[in-house]
C-alpha positions as CSV (number, residue, x, y, z in Angstrom):
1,X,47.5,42.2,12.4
2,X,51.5,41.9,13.2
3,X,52.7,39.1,15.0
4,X,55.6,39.4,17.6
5,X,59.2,40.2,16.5
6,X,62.3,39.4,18.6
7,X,63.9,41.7,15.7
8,X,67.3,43.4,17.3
9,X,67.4,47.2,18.0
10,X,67.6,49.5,15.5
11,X,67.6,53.2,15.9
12,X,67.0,56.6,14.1
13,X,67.5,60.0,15.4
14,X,64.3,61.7,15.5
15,X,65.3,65.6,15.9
16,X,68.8,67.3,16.2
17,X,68.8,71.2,16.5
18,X,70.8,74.3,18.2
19,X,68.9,75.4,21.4
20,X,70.2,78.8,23.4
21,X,69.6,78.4,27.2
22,X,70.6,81.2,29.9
23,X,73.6,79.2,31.2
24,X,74.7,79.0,27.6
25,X,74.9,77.1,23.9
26,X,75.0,73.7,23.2
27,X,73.6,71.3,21.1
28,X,71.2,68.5,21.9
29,X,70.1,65.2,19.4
30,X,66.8,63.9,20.6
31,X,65.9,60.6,20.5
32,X,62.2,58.2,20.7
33,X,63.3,55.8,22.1
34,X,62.4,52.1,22.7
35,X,60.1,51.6,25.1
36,X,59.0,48.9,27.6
37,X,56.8,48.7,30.6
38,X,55.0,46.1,32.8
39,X,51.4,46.7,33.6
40,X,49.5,45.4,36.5
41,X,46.0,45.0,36.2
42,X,44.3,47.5,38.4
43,X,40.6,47.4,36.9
44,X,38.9,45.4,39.1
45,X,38.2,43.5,36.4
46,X,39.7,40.9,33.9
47,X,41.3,41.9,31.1
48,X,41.9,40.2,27.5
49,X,42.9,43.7,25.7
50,X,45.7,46.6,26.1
51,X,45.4,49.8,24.3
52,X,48.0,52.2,23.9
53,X,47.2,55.6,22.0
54,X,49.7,57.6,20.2
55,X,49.2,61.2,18.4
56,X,50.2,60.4,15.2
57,X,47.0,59.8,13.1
58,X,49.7,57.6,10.8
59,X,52.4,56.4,13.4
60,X,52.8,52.3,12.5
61,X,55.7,50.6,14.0
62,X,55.7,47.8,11.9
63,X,58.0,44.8,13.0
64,X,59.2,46.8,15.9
65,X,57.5,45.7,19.0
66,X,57.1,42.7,21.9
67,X,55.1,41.6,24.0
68,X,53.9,39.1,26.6
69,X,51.5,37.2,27.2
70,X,49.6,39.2,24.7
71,X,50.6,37.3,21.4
72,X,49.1,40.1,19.1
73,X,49.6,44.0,17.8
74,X,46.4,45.4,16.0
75,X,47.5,49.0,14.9
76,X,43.8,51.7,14.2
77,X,44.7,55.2,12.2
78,X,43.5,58.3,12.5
79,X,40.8,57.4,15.6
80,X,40.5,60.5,17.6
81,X,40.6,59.2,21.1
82,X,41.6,61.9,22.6
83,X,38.5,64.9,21.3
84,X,40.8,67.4,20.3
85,X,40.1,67.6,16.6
86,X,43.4,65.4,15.1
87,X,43.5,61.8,14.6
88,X,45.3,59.6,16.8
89,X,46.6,55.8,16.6
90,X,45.9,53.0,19.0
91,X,47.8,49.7,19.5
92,X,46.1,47.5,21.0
93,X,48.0,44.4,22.3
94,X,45.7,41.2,22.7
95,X,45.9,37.6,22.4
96,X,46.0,36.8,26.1
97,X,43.9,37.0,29.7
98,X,45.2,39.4,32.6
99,X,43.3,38.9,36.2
100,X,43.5,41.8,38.5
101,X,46.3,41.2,41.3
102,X,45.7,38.9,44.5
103,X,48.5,40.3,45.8
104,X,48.9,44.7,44.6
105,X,52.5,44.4,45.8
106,X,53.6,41.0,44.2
107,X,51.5,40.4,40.5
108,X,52.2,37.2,39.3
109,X,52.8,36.4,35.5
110,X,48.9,36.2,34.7
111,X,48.2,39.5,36.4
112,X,50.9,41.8,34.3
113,X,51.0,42.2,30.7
114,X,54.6,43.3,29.2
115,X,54.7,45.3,26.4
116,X,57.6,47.4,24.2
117,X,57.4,49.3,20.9
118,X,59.6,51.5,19.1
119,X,58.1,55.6,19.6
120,X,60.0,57.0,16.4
121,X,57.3,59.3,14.8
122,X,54.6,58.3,17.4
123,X,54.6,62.1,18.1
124,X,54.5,60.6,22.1
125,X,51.7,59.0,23.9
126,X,48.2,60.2,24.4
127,X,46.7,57.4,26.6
128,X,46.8,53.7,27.9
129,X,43.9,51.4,29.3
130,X,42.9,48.2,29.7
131,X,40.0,46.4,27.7
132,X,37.8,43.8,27.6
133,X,36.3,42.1,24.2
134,X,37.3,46.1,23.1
135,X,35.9,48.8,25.6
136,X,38.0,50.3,28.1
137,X,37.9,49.1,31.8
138,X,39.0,51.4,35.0
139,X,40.8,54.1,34.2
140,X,43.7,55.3,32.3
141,X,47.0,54.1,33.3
142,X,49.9,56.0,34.7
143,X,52.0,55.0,31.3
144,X,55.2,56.7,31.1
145,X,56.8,58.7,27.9
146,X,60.5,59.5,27.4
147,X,62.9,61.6,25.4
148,X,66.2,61.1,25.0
149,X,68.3,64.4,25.4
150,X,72.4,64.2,24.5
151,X,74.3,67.0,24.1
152,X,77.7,66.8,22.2
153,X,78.8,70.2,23.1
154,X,78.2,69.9,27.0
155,X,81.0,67.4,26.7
156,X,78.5,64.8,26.0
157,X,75.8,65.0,28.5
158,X,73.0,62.3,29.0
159,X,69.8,63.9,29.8
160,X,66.4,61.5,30.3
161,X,63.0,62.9,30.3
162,X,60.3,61.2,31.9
163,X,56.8,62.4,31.2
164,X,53.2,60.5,32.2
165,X,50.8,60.4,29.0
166,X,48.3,63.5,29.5
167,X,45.2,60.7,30.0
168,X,46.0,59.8,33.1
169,X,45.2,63.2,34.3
170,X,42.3,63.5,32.2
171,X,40.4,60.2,33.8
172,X,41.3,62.0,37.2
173,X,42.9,65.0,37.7
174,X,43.1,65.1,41.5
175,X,45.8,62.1,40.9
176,X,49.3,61.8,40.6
177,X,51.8,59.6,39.4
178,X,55.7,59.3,38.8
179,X,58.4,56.6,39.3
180,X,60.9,55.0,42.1
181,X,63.6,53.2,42.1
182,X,65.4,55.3,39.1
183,X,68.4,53.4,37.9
184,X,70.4,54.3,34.9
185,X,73.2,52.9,33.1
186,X,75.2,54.4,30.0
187,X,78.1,53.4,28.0
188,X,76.5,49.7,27.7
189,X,77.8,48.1,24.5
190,X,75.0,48.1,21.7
191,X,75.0,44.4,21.2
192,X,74.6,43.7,24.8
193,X,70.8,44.7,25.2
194,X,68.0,43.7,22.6
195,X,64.4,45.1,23.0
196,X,63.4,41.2,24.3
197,X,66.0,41.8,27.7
198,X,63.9,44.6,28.7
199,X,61.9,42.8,31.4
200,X,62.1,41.6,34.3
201,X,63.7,39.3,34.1
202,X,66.6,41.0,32.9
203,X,69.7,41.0,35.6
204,X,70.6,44.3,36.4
205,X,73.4,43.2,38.7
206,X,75.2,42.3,35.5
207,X,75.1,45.5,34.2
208,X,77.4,46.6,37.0
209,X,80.1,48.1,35.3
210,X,77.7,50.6,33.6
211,X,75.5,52.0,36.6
212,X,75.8,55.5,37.8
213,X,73.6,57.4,39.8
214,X,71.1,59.3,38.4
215,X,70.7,63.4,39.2
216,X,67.7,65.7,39.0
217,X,68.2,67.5,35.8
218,X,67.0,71.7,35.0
219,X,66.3,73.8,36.2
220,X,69.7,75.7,36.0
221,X,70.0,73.4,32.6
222,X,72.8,72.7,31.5
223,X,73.8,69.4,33.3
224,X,73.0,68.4,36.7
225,X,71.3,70.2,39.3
226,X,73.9,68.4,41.9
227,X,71.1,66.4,43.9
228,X,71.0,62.9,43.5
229,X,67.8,60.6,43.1
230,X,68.6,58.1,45.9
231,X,66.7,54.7,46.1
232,X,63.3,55.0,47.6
233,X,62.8,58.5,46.9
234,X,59.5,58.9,45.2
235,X,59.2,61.5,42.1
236,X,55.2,62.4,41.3
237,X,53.8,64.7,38.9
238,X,50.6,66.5,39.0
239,X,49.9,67.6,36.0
240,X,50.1,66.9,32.1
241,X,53.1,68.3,29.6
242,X,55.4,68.8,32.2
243,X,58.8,66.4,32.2
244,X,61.3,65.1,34.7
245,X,65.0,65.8,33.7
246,X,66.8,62.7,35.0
247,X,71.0,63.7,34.5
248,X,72.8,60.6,33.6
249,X,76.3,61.1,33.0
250,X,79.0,63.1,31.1
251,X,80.7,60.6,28.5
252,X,83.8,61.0,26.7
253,X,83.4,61.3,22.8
254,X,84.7,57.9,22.7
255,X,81.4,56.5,23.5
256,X,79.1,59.2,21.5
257,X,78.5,57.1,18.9
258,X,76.0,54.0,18.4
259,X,78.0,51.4,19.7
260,X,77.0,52.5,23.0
261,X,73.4,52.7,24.9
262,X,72.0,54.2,27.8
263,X,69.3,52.7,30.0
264,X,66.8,53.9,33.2
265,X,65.0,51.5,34.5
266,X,62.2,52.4,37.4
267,X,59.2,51.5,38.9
268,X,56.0,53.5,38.4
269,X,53.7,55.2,40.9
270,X,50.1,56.3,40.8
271,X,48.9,58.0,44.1
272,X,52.7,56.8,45.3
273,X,51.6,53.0,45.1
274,X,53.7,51.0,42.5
275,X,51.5,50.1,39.3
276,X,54.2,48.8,36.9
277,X,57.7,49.2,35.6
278,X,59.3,51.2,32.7
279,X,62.4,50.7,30.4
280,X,63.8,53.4,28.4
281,X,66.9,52.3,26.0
282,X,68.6,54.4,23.6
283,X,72.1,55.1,21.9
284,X,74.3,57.5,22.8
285,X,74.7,59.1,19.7
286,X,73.6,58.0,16.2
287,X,75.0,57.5,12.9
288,X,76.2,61.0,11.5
289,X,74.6,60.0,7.9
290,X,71.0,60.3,10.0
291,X,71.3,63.8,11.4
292,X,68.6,66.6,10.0
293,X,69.4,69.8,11.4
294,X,66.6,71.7,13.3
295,X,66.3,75.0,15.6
296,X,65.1,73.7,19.0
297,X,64.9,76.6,20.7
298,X,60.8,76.0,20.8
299,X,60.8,72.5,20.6
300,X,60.2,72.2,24.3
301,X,57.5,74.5,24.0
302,X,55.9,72.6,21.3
303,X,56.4,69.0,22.8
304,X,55.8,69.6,26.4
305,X,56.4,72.6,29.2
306,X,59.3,72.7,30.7
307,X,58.5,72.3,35.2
């Protein structure tokens, strides 16, 4: 067992490669990202355990996580959750009591259950749940995955993708799930934000200076699509493997580097009814000593379809 760490943020670029789409070439570095979410305990039932599955039989993030109220990480290898013949790995936060909701549209403290991790080499998620004393209670959760897309040669375009783990769909396919209240921020200083802001609690009014709005992203790639996500406007997906392309902004080179981070913060949906909240933070670039050189020209064939 691992006990929470308040350990600052530390990044590694996970793939960098050369990809050729039909409005033209540019580069992209992808990043996993840190990632944060509130759940709200939908079950029906109380819950004393959180599991979250990743597909890589090996993935461990050591040090790199926090949570609350749940006190403890247990990290299982090479269980395969999901029947598809690999090996999978699930955390499973405990340490702490979460009652279902009195109030669906205002969860106190003891009725949501924060947790964040660090995804590099977690090959994404598979699956999230609830438990209690171990076995799974209700159904999967709507638990959202993201990539981190910049692209240098685009004049240094921030791209987000948002994608819901592949179990939700599987519990239920009839269902769908997505995000509101999309906010992003870029160009934030790096030693503004540690992985224990991301709450929330965290004060987005004082990170101002930073906001932009966000843009739907694709289809014509490169850049933005020119229509804006405005407040309220509800995004659901259907179906598994497919990502949402949130466009952030074009930076200068000046901030391409690691001394500045992006951020989207939103609300997530399932069957349009708000079920949590996600935060996605990442740098804008990372350190040039990092970079391994890939051909991504499949790689969003192999990670996901491109909707």
């Amino acid at each position: 067992m691992m006990r929470r760490s308040l350990m600052g943020l530390s990044f590694v670029v996970v793939l960098v490669g050369l990809s050729w789409p039909a409005m033209g070439q540019f580069w992209s570095i992808y990043h996993d990202p840190w990632l944060n979410w509130d759940f709200w305990n939908f079950s029906g039932q109380v819950a004393n355990d959180l599991d979250i599955v990743v597909e890589n039989a090996n993935y461990n993030p050591g040090l790199n996580w926090w949570s609350n109220p749940f006190n403890t990480l247990t990290v299982t290898n090479n269980i395969d959750v999901d029947n598809d013949g690999d090996g999978d790995t699930i955390l499973r936060y405990s340490g702490a009591v979460i009652n279902p909701p009195v109030n669906p549209l205002n969860p106190q403290p003891n009725e949501v259950a924060h947790g964040g991790v660090y995804t590099k080499g977690s090959d994404g998620i598979v699956t999230a749940y609830w438990t209690k004393d171990g076995a799974k209670i209700g159904n999967a959760l709507a638990i959202s995955y993201e990539l981190t897309e910049i692209r240098p040669s685009d004049s240094g375009e921030i791209h987000m993708q948002l994608i819901i783990a592949p179990g939700f769909y599987a519990d239920d396919p009839s269902e769908q799930a997505g995000w509101t209240e999309i906010r992003t921020f870029r160009n934030i200083p790096a030693s503004l934000l540690g992985l224990g802001n991301l709450n929330r609690d965290l004060n987005l009014s004082t990170l101002s200076a930073y906001e932009v709005t966000p843009y739907r992203g694709q289809p014509g790639i490169p850049g933005s699509t020119g229509v804006p996500i405005l407040p309220g406007v509800q995004i659901l997906r259907g179906e598994p493997d497919s990502f949402f392309d949130v466009y952030l902004d074009t930076v200068e080179e000046e901030y391409l580097n690691p001394n500045y981070e992006a951020l989207l913060v939103a609300t997530v949906l399932n069957q349009g009814t708000p079920v949590g909240m996600f935060w996605n933070l990442n740098p804008q670039s990372p350190e040039p000593g990092t970079l391994a050189l890939l051909s991504v020209g499949g790689l969003a064939l192999i990670r996901r379809r491109r909707k």
